[in-house]
C-alpha positions, 0 to 999 in steps of 0.5 A: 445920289440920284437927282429927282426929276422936277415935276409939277405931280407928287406921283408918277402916277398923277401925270395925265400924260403918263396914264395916257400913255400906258393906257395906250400901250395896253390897248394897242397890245389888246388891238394888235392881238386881235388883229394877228390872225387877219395878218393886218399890222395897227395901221394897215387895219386903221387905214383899211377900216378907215376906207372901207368905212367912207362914202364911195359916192366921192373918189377918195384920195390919200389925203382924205384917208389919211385925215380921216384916219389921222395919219401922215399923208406920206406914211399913208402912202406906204401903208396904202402901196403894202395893202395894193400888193396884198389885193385889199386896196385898189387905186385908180387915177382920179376922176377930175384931179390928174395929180391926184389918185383915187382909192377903193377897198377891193372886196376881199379887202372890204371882206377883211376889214369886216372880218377885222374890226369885229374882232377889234371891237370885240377887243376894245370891248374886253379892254374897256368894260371897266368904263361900262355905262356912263363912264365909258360915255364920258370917257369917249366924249373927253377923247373926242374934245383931245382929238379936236384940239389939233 
């Protein structure tokens, strides 16, 4: 006989967790689909849109691009050195910190981002017209007091 596994939720299916989790990957599914024609993997598209969307007015550093966008300085990095060889990011030394690099998205990076996030909104339309109205609203705003835990 095979152990059950001790859990607090009589269902799989009441574990808040394990929704999360299967939530996220349809979604992810739905994002990486609209994103096939853009040739941008998740994270290349996070992290382009990310700096497209900040303000130039200040240098952007990868530590600033990686904490708005919510990843890993390292990975970051990786992400950023792949989107340089493509031609959609540039870096630059920093202005004032020697030790640290700016970044800018080139125009034709800035043009993808564009291109790709219309197609992903369109995508995280589709995927949560369920949540339409309110829902959504309330959806979105529990989302956001999860992110702000960390």
């Amino acid at each position: 006989m095979t152990p059950a596994l001790d859990s607090q939720f009589g269902e799989a299916s009441d574990s808040p967790g394990l929704a999360l989790w299967r939530v996220t990957n349809a979604w992810q599914r739905a994002v990486r689909a609209a994103l096939v024609p853009h040739d941008l993997t998740h994270v290349q598209f996070v992290l382009l849109a990310s700096l497209t969307w900040m303000d130039a007015a200040d240098p952007v550093t990868q530590r600033d691009l990686a904490a708005h966008a919510g990843t890993d300085v390292m990975m970051t990095s990786q992400v950023i050195r792949t989107l340089e060889a493509k031609g959609f990011v540039t870096r630059m030394p920093h202005p004032t910190d020697g030790r640290a690099v700016a970044l800018a998205p080139t125009p034709t990076g800035a043009a993808l981002a564009n291109r790709a996030n219309a197609d992903v909104e369109a995508a995280d339309r589709a995927y949560f017209a369920a949540l339409d109205g309110p829902d959504l609203a309330t959806f979105t705003r529990c989302l956001g007091v999860l992110d702000h835990r960390a």
